[in-house]
Each structure stands twice: as C-alpha cells, then as structure tokens.
C-alpha positions in Angstrom: -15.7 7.9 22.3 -13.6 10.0 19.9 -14.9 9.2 16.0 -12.3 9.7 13.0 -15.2 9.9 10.4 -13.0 10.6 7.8 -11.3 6.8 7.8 -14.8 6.5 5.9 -14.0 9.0 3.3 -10.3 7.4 2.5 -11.5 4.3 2.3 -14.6 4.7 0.7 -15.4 7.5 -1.2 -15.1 8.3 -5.0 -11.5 9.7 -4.1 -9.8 6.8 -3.5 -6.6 4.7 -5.1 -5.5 6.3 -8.1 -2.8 6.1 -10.7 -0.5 8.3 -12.0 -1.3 9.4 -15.6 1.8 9.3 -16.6 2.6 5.8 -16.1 -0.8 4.6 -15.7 -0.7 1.9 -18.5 2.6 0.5 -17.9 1.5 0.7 -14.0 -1.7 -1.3 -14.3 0.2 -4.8 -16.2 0.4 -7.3 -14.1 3.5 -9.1 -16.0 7.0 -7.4 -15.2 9.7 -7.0 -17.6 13.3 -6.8 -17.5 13.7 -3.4 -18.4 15.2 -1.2 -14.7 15.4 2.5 -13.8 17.7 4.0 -12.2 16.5 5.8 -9.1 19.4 6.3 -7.2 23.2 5.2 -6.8 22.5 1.7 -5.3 18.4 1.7 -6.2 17.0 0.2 -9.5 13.5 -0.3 -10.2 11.5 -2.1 -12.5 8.3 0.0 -13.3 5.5 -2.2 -13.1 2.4 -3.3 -10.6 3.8 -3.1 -8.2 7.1 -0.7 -9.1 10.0 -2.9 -7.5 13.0 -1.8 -6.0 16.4 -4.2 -6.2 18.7 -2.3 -3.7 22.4 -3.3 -4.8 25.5 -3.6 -2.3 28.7 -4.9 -3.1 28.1 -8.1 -1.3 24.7 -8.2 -1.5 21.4 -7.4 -3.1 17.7 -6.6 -1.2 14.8 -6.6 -3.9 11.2 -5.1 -2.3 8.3 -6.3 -3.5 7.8 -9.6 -5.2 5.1 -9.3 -8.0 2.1 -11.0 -9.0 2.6 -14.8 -8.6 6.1 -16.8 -9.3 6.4 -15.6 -12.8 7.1 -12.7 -12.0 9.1 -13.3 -8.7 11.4 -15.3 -11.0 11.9 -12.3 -13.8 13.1 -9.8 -10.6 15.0 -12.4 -9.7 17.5 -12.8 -13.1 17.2 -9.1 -12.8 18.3 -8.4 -9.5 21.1 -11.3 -10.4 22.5 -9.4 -13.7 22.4 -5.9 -11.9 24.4 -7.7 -9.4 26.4 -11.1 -10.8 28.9 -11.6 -7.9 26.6 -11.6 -5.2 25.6 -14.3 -3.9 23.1 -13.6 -0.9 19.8 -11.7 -1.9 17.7 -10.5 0.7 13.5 -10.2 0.1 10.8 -7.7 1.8 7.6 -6.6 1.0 6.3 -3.3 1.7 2.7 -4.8 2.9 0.8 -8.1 2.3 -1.3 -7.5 -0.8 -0.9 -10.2 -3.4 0.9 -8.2 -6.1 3.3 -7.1 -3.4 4.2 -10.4 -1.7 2.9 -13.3 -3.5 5.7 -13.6 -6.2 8.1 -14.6 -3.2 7.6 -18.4 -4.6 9.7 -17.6 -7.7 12.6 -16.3 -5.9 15.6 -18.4 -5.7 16.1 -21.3 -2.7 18.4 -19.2 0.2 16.5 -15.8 -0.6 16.1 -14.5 3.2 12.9 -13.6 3.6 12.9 -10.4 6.3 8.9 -9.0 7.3 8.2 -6.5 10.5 5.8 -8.7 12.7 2.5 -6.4 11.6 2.5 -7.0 8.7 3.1 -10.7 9.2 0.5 -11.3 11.3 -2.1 -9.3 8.2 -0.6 -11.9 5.9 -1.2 -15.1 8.6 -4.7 -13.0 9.0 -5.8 -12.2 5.0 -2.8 -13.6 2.9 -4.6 -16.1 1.2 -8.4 -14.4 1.8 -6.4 -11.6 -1.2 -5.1 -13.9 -3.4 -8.3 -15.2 -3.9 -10.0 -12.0 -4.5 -7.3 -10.9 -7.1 -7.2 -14.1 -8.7 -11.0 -13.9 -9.2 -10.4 -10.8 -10.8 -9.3 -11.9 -14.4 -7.9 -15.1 -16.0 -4.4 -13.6 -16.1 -4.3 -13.1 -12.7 -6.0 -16.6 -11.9 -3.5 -18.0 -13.7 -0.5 -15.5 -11.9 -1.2 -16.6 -8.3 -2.3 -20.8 -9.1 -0.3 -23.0 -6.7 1.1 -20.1 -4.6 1.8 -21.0 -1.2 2.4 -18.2 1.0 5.4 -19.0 3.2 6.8 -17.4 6.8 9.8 -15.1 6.3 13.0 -16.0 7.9 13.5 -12.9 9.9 11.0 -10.7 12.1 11.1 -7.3 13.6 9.1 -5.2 15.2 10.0 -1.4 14.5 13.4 -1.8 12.2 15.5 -4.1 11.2 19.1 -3.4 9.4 20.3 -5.1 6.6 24.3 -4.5 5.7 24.7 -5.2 1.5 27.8 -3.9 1.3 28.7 -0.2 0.9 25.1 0.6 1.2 22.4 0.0 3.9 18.9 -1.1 3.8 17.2 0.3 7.1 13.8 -1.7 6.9 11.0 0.8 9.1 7.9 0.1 10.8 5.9 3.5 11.7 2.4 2.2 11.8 -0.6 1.8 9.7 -1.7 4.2 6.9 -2.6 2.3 3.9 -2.3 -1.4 5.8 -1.5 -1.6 9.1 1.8 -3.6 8.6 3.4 -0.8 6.0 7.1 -1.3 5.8 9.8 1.7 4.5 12.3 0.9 3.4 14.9 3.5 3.7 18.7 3.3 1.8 21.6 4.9 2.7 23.9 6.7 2.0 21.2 7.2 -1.0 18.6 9.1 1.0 16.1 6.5 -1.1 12.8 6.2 0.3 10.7 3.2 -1.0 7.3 4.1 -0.3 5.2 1.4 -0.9 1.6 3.0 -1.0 1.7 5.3 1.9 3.4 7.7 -0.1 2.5 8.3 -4.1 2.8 10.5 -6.8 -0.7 12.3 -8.1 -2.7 9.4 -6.3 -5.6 9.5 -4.3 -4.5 8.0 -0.6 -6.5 4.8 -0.1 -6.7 2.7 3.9 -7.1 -0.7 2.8 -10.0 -2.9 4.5 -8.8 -2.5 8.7 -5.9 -0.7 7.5 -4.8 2.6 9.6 -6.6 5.9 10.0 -6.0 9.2 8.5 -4.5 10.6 11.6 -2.3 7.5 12.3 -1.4 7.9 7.9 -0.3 10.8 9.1 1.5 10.5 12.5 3.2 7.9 10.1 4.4 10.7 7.6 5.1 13.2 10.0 7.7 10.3 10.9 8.8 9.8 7.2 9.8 13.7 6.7 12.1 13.5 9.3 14.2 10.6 7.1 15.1 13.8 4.8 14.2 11.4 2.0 16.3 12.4 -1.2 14.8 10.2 -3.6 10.7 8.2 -3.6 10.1 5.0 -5.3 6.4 5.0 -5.0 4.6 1.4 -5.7 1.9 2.4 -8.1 3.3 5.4 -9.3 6.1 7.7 -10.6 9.2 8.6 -9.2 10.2 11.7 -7.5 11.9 13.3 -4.8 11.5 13.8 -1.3 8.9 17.0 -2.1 6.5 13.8 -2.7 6.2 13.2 1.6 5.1 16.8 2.2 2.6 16.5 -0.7 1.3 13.5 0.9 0.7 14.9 4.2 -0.3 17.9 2.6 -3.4 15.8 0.4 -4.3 13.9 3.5 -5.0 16.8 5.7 -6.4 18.1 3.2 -9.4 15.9 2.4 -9.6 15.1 5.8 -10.2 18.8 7.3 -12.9 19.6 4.5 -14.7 16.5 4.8 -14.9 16.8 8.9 -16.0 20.2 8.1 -19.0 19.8 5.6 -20.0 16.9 8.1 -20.0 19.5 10.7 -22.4 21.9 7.9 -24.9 19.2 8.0 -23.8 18.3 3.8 -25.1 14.7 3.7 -22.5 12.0 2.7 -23.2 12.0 -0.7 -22.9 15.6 -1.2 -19.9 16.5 0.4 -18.0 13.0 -1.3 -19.0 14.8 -4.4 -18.0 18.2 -3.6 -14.6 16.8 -2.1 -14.3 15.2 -5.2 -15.2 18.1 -7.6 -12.7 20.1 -5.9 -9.6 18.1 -6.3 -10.3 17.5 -9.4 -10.8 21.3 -10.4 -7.4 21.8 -8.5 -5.6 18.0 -10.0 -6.8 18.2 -13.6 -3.7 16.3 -14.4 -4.5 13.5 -12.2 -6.2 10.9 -13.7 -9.9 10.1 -13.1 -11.1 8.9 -9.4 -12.0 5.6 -8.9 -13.3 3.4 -5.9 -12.7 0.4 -4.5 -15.2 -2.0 -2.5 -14.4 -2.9 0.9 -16.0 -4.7 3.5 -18.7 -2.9 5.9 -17.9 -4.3 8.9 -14.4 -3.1 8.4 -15.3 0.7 7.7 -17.6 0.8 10.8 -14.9 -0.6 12.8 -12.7 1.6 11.6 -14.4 4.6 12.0 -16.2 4.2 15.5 -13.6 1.8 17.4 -14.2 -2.1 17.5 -16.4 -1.6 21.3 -19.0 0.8 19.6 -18.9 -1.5 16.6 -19.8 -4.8 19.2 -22.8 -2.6 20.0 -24.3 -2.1 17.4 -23.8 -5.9 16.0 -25.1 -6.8 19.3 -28.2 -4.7 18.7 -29.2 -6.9 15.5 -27.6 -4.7 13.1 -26.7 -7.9 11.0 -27.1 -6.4 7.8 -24.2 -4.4 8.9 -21.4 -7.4 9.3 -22.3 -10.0 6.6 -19.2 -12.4 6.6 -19.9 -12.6 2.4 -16.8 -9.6 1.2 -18.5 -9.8 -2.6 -21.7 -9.3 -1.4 -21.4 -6.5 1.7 -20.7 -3.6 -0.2 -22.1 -0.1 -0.9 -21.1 2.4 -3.6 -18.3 4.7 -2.8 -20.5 7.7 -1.7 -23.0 6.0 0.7 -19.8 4.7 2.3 -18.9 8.1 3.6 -21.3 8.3 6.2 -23.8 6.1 6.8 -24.5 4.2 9.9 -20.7 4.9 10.6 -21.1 8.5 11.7 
C-alpha cells in the first residue's frame, strides 16, 4: 500500500497554518468592519478572518465567505448592499466549511441564494456543528459570535463548477479536490482573472490539511489545476493579497517540504528531528514570515490520512485503541511526535 507520510508533516508538524506578518493583527479579529479593498475591477474585500470577497455585477452581487457568526454575516451584508445599491439578488458561497468561513450565513438577508459544491456540503452535514463548537470553546467572543447559529442547506449544489452570471462579470465557482479540506471551493471571476483562494493558496503561510482534509499530492494535483486559470489577481483567506505569482509559490512550498521531509525519513532522521530541521530551514530562508505555529488535530484522522482508511481498520482492529479515542480535546500529541509516529 502506497504511504504519503508527509500528510503527517502538513498537518502536524511545527510548520503548519501561519499568518502573514503583515496583516497578521488585522487578520486574527474575529469582528469585521466596513472598511473594503479593492482587488480587482468587480472584486472588493473586506480584510478580516476570514478576508471576504463581495464580487459585484451590474445585476447582481456574489459575497464569499460569511464570517464568524450572524454579526458579522450582517456587516458584509450592508457592505456588499452599498458597493452595490440597485441590485437586488445577492448570491452566497463559502470556500470550505470551517465556522469563520460559513457560519455567518444566518445574518445574510432572507432570498440570499445559498450555492455549495456537494463536497463540501456533505463536510459541513459531517463536522459543521462538531467546529462551531470547538471555536466557540475557544474564547468568550467567539462563544458569543456563533450562539444560536443554525447551519442551514444551501439552495444550489454542484459537483465540479457551477456558473453564476452577475451581470457584466462572471463568478465561475470550482471544485478541484481536497488540499486544505476536502470540499475547497475557487472561486474564479472573469473577465477579472480574480482567483479567491480560500486557504489552498496563501501569502507567506505555512500550508495546513485540516483534520481528513486532502493530501499533499492531491494539494497539489489541485494547484497544478489552479495555474492553468492564469490567475491575474489572489484574495487569499487569512492573508495578503497578491498576484497570480502566489499559485506557483504555493506549489513551489508544498513540494518543497514534502520532498525534504520524505527524504530525511528515508536518512533514518527521527520525526522529531527532521520536523525541527524542516522547520529551522524555512525559517532561515522565510525570516519575514512570522513564527510557526501548530494546530491539534485528531489522531485517528492523521493515521487515516497517512496510511489509507484499510491499513488504519487494522491496526484499530489489532487493539490499538489508544490510537482512535473518539474524545478530539483529549487525543492529541504535540506537533513533532505527530510527524511520524505509529503513522509511518
């Protein structure tokens, strides 16, 4: 059975999910304001957590991404309304199911048409409500964001694209397949050339697979797909701005980390050795990226991940409990040990 050992090392090592210096501290506020950017000729964003695109036609407006909660779905809403005052049909999608990125949809105004690729649905049905209740236990602000959302179905799914006409512009809503969730959606505006990223492509950030998200090689099948857009413009989600130099940089990071790593593995470097070698090296050639960070995740999900769900079976039906506690807050590792070990 063919491993991908370094899913391990995205997900779980010291390298993963940064911020962009830059706009780190505006990045990491969980209220939006009203202030907007202009990326492109028809894309405004408001810089926030997430960064949110409102995509505006001449008969109608798409906004991606919702924010944390109906507070802030109701701020890109007047937004998106004064960018925009004679349209009246405004069209909603999220770029994946994550709670700062879908669960301000609540706030939106009645008639908002809902549009989701069927992935990504089926991760919301699956862990919608399992996130907000990890973010919300993560401060009082956002406890007090995400009380009393209810996570509705959209209104329109696809499966690869779906097209969305506003007017003088179109929205061209993509499905390549998992990198940082499996349900990622890009959207893609034309005649802009706009890319809106979500997380699978950022700005001087460390690439992070989310819980059961996708692998490094499908991450970058997926880009290998996004270059040939001929992206003009990037709206990342937790980062800055920039131009369609940011997809090759991507790729370029990805491989990266995910040739060395399989190659100290193959030099016998233990797991916690080669995550901080890895580490130590991007940081001598990133020094103005900010510093690396981790993220917990759920065993289970890295083993399964790394050695394909019928080698993962095995060993749970071996007694290797320990391995696939159903407690998330309580079956977790630090970063480094996650690298390797019993995955590999």
């Amino acid at each position: 059975m063919k491993r991908e050992p370094l899913s391990i090392f995205l997900r779980g090592s010291a390298l993963a999910a940064l911020t962009a210096a830059g706009a780190l501290a505006q990045m990491s506020q969980p209220i939006l304001d009203e202030n907007t950017t202009k990326i492109s000729d028809h894309v405004w964003a408001i810089m926030g957590f997430p960064n949110i695109a409102i995509v505006v036609g001449n008969r109608a407006t798409l906004v991606v991404d919702t924010g944390m909660g109906a507070k802030n779905g109701a701020t890109i809403a007047r937004v998106a309304a004064r960018l925009a005052p004679a349209n009246t049909k405004l069209f909603l999608t999220t770029t994946h199911f994550h709670p700062e990125h879908a669960a301000g949809e609540p706030g939106f105004p009645p008639g908002t048409i809902l549009i989701r690729n069927r992935t990504q649905q089926e991760e919301m049905e699956k862990h919608g409500q399992e996130m907000i209740d990890m973010f919300s236990g993560r401060s009082e602000q956002n406890k007090e964001l995400l009380a009393g959302v209810v996570l509705r179905p959209p209104d329109v799914t696809f499966d690869q694209e779906a097209t969305v006409d506003l007017g003088g512009v179109t929205a061209r809503l993509l499905w390549f397949g998992g990198a940082h969730t499996k349900g990622d959606e890009l959207p893609f505006v034309e005649p802009d050339r706009t890319l809106v990223s979500g997380d699978v492509v950022q700005n001087k950030t460390m690439p992070n697979i989310f819980g059961d998200g996708g692998t490094p090689a499908s991450w970058l099948a997926v880009l290998d797909r996004v270059a040939r857009l001929n992206a003009a413009h990037v709206l990342p989600d937790h980062s800055a701005p920039g131009d369609g130099s940011l997809v090759g940089a991507e790729r370029d990071l990805i491989s990266e980390i995910r040739t060395r790593a399989l190659a100290l593995k193959r030099q016998g470097v233990s797991a916690a050795d080669a995550g901080q070698q890895v580490s130590a090296e991007l940081k001598t050639k990133h020094p103005d990226w900010p510093k690396h960070q981790c993220h917990r995740i759920r065993r289970k999900r890295l083993c399964r991940a790394a050695i394909g769900d019928q080698a993962s079976a095995m060993l749970k039906a071996e007694g290797s409990r320990s391995l696939f506690r159903q407690d998330r807050h309580k079956a977790t590792r630090s970063c480094v040990s996650l690298f390797a070990n019993p995955c590999t």
